[in-house]
N, C-alpha and C positions, 0 to 999 in steps of 0.2 A: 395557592402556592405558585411563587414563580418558579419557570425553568431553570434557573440560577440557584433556586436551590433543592435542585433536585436533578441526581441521586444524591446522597451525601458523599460514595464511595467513586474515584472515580476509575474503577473496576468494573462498576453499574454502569448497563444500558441506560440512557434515556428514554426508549422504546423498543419494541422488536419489530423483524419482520420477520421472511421466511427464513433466510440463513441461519437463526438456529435450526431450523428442523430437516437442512438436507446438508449434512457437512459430503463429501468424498468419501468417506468410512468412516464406522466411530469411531476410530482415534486419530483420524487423520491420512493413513497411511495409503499412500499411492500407487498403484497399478503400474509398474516403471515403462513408459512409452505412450502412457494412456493419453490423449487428449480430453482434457475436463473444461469446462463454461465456467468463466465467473459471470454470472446473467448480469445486467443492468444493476444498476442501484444496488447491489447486493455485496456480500465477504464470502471467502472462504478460504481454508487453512490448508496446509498439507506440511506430512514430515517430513526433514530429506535427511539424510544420513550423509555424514564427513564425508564428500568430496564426492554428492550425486550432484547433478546440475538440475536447474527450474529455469524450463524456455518458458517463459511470459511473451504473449503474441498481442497486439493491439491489429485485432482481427478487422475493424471499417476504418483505423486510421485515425479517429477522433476522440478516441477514448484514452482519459487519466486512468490510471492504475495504482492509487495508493498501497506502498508494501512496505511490511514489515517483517524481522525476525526475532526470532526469541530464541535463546539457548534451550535447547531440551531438557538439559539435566538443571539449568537455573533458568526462570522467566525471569526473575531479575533482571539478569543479561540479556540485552538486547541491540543491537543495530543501531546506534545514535548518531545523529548528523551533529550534534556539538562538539563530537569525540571524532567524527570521520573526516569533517571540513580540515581540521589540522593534520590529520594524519596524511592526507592527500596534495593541500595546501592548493583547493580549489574549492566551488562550491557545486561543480556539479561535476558525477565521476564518469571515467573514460575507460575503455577496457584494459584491465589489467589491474584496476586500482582495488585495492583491499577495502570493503566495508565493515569500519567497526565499532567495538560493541564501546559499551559503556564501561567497560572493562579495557579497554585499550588495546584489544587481540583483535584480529580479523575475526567475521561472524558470516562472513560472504564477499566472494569477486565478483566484478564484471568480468565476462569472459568473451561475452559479443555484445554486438549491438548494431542492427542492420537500421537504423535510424538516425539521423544526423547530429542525435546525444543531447538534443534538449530535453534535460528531464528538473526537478524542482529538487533541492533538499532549502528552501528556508521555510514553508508556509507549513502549518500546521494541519493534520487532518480536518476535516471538517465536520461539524456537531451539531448537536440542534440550536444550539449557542447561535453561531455561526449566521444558522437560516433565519432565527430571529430576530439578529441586528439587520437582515437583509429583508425586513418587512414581513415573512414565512410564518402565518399563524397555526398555530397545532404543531402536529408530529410531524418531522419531513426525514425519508432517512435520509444516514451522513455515514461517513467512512467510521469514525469514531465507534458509533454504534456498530456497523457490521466488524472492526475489526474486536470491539468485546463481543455478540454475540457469533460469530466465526470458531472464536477458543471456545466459547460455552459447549458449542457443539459439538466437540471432539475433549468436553469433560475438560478444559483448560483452564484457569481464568488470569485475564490478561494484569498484572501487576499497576499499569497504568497505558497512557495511550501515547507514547513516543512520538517522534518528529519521523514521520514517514518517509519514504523516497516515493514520491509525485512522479511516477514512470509517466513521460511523454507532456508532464503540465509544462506550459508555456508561461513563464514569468519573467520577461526580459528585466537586467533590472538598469535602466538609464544611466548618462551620464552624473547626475545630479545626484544620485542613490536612492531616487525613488521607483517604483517597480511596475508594469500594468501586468491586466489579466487577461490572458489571448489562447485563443483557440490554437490547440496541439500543428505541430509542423510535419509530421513525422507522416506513413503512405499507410494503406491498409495494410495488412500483413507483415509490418514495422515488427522486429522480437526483440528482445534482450535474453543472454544466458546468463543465472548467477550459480553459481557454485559452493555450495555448502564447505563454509573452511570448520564446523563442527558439526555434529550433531542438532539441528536445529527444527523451528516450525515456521515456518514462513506464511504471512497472513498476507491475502489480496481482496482489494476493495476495488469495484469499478464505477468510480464515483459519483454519487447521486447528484452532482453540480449541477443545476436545468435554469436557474437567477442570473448566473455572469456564462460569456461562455466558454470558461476550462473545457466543456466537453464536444468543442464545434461550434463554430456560428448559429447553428438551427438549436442550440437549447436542449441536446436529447442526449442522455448516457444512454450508454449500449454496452453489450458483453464483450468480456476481452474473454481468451482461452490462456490454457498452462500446461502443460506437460513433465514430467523429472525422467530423469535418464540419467543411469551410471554413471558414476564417472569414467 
């Protein structure tokens, strides 16, 4: 069987690793102040309720942070950058800018960002797809996979796997409108705050990238941290 065709669903893992088996709580729900690891290579999910904030920290500085949201009351609804680019009329958001869904409503602000605001919305999570055209034989994990098995692990499951917001990826894209793939610009301890404008679940991946280098010139993903706090 090739990779391509399998899973059929694409709700289905292509593989697992540990982030099914250690979500934050079983349902996701967060400790409000707590600081949590997303480890290396891994996902994890957490809830925030209308209008708590999620500091996302890029703790060595080098580290991609694939994120998504999902409406709580609909996974349907979700965070889409085909629907955000127009709403913003930019391709990469700035504090203050409304993130939204697929629904045309906000589903999260930026509300800080102590980073210089290179972050990604064109490139696609990454999959085993992905590792395979880049030569990657067998299983390699990818954001794709941690962000379905992340929901599994707090009983979720993800409707499909949206266009992420690439916290911190480097993809300049030239004059000519072609794009390169460059190590993160941003310092260690770089945050972003987003703000829950519903009830939502917010999925983070700290990207298994180690082929090109999204994740630093030395080739190594590393943990990012996350925290929520009242609004």
């Amino acid at each position: 069987m090739t990779p391509y065709r399998h899973p059929r669903l694409n709700c289905e893992p292509c593989g697992v690793n540990d982030t099914l088996h250690t979500p934050i709580s079983p349902d996701g729900t967060p400790v409000l102040g707590h600081s949590y690891l997303v480890p290396a290579r891994r996902g994890r999910a957490v809830r925030l309720a209308q209008g708590q904030g999620i500091r996302i920290v890029n703790t060595h500085g080098t580290q991609v942070c694939d994120t998504w949201a999902f409406s709580a009351e609909n996974p349907y609804e979700f965070m889409s950058w085909e629907h955000a680019r127009p709403a913003i009329n930019r391709i990469t958001p700035r504090v203050g800018d409304p993130l939204m869904s697929n629904r045309r409503r906000p589903i999260l602000t930026l509300t800080e960002d102590s980073s210089i605001g290179v972050h990604d919305t064109l490139m696609s999570a990454c999959d085993l797809y992905r590792f395979t055209t880049l030569g990657h034989h067998g299983y390699h994990d990818n954001c794709a996979d941690n962000l379905r098995l992340a929901l599994l692990a707090i009983g979720c499951v993800a409707p499909e796997v949206p266009q992420p917001l690439n916290l911190w990826m480097n993809i300049p894209v030239r004059q000519d409108l072609s794009v390169e793939w460059l190590a993160p610009v941003c310092r260690a301890g770089d945050h972003v705050v987003l703000r829950a404008e519903m009830d939502c679940i917010v999925v983070m991946s700290a990207c298994p990238q180690d082929i090109l280098p999204i994740n630093g010139n030395d080739l190594t993903p590393v943990d990012v941290s996350f925290s929520v706090h009242a609004g």
